[in-house]
N, C-alpha and C positions, 0 to 999 in steps of 0.2 A: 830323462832322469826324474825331473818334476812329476811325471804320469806316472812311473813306477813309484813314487813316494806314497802318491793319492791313494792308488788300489793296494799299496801295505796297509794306509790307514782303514781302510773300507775291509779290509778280512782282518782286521784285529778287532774291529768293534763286534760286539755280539748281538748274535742275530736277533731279529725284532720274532715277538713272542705273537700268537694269535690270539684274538679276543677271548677271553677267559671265560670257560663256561663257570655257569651257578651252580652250584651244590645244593642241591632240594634235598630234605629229610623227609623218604615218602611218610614217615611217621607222620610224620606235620600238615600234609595237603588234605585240607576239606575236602570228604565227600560232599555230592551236591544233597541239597533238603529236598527231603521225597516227602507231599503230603499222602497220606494212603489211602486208598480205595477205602469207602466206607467213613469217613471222616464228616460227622455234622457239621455243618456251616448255617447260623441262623441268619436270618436276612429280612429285614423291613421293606417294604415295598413303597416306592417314591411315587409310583404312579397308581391310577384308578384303573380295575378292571371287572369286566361286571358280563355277564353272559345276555342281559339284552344286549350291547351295543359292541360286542368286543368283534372282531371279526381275525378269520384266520391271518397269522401273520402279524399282528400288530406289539409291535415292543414290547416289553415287562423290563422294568428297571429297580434297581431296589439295592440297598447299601449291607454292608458286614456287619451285627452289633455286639460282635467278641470275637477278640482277636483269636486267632486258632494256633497254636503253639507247636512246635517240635523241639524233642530234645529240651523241653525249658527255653526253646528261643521264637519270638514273635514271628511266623511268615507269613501269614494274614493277617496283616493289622486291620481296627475297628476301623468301620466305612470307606473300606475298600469298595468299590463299586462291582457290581455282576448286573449282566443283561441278557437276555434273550427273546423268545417270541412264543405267541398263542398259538400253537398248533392244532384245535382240535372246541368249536365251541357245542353243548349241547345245553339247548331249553328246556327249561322242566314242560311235561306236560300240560293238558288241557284241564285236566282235573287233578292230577295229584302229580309225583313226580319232584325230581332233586336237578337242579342246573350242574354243570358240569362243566369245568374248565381243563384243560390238558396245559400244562405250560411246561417249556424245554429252555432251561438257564443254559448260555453257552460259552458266556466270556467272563474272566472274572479280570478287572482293572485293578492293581494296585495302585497305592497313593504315586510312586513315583513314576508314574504312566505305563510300568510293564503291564502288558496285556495276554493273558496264560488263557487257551481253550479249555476248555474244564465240559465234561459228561455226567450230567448229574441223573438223580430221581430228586422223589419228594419225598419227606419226610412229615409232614404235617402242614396247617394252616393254621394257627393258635386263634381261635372264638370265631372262624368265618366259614369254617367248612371242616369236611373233613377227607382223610385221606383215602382214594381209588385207586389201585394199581400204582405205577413205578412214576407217575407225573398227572396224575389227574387232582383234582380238587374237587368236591361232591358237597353243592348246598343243603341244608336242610330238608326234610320233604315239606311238603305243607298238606298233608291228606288231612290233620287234623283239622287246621281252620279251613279246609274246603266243607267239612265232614260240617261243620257248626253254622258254616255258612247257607248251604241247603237246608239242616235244621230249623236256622232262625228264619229263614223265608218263608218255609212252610207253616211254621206258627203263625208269619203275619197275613200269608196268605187264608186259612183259616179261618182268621176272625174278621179280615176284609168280605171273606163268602159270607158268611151268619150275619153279618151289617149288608149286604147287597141283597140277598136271597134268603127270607125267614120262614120263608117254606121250604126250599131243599135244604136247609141245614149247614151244616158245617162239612158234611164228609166234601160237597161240591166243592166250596171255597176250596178245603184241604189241599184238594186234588191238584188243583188249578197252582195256587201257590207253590204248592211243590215244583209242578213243572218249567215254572216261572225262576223259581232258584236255580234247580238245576241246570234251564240255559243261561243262568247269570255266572255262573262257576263253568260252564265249560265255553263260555267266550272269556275269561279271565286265566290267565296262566298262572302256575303253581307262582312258587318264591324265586326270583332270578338271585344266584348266586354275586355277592358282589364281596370283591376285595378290596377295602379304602388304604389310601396312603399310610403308613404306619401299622399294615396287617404283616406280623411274622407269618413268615415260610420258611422251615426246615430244608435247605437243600441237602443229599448226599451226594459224594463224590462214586461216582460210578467206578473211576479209573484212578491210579495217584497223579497227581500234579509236580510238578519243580518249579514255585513260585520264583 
């Protein structure tokens, strides 16, 4: 009698409900932040890199110096950190000629350690070089001061010949000097391209990102 009481009481009570699902308003759910293909991103460079001594491979690091914005909202914040590597060094010539750096940015760190792949080019080098192709860097040439350099040799050559030899003249010295500059300029290489700490570089985003 007692057992038939319990299981009245057990089918009067009302059944237990399942966990209640949430009600999303797709209206309301964020899409995610696309930064877009094509998007400048300027960047200071932390470290030194310089085409006498850079070799294939070796680091590039360097900070955000304006936040990059979507929609009116910050998703690169300033000094956010990006790094990558040299892939590609070239020496200016023997006598004239521009140094050449190739560099491939790869990661970009934000402040709260997220770390997003990013495909860049280059966009510029502000006072250090300037822009080659989709990631090079291109020094100055120096064929002028090569050009002034042999000039002012052969001058002193010249009047070294007229004080040594006052019977041949000057054309001999001339000769002599001259060719004395010009092996002093092609054992001297052009201008080595160098970027000090504190050189902006234009990156562009090759691809969009989702910071």
């Amino acid at each position: 009698m007692i057992g038939l009481v319990i299981v009245a009481a057990l089918l009067q009570q009302p059944a237990q409900r399942g966990p209640r699902s949430l009600d999303i308003d797709p209206s309301k759910v964020q899409p995610p932040v696309v930064v877009p293909a094509g998007t400048v991103i300027p960047v200071t460079l932390t470290s030194r890199i310089s085409t006498k001594n850079a070799r294939d491979g070796d680091g590039i690091y360097g900070k955000t110096v304006f936040p990059i914005t979507v929609n009116n909202k910050i998703v690169i914040p300033e000094g956010s950190f990006v790094r990558g590597k040299v892939t590609e060094i070239r020496r200016p010539g023997r006598v004239k000629g521009k140094g050449e750096l190739t560099l491939n940015f790869q990661t970009l760190v934000l402040p709260g350690g997220i770390t997003v792949p990013i495909y860049t080019s280059l966009g510029g080098a502000g006072g250090a070089g300037e822009r080659k192709g989709e990631a090079t860097v291109q020094g100055d040439s120096s064929k002028g001061e090569d050009a002034k350099t042999v000039g002012t040799t052969a001058a002193q050559g010249a009047l070294i010949g007229v004080i040594a030899d006052r019977g041949k003249g000057a054309v001999v010295g001339g000769g002599v000097g001259a060719a004395a500059g010009t092996a002093a300029v092609l054992l001297t290489r052009g201008k080595d391209l160098v970027l000090e700490p504190g050189t902006t570089i234009e990156i562009v985003l090759d691809r969009p990102i989702e910071p």
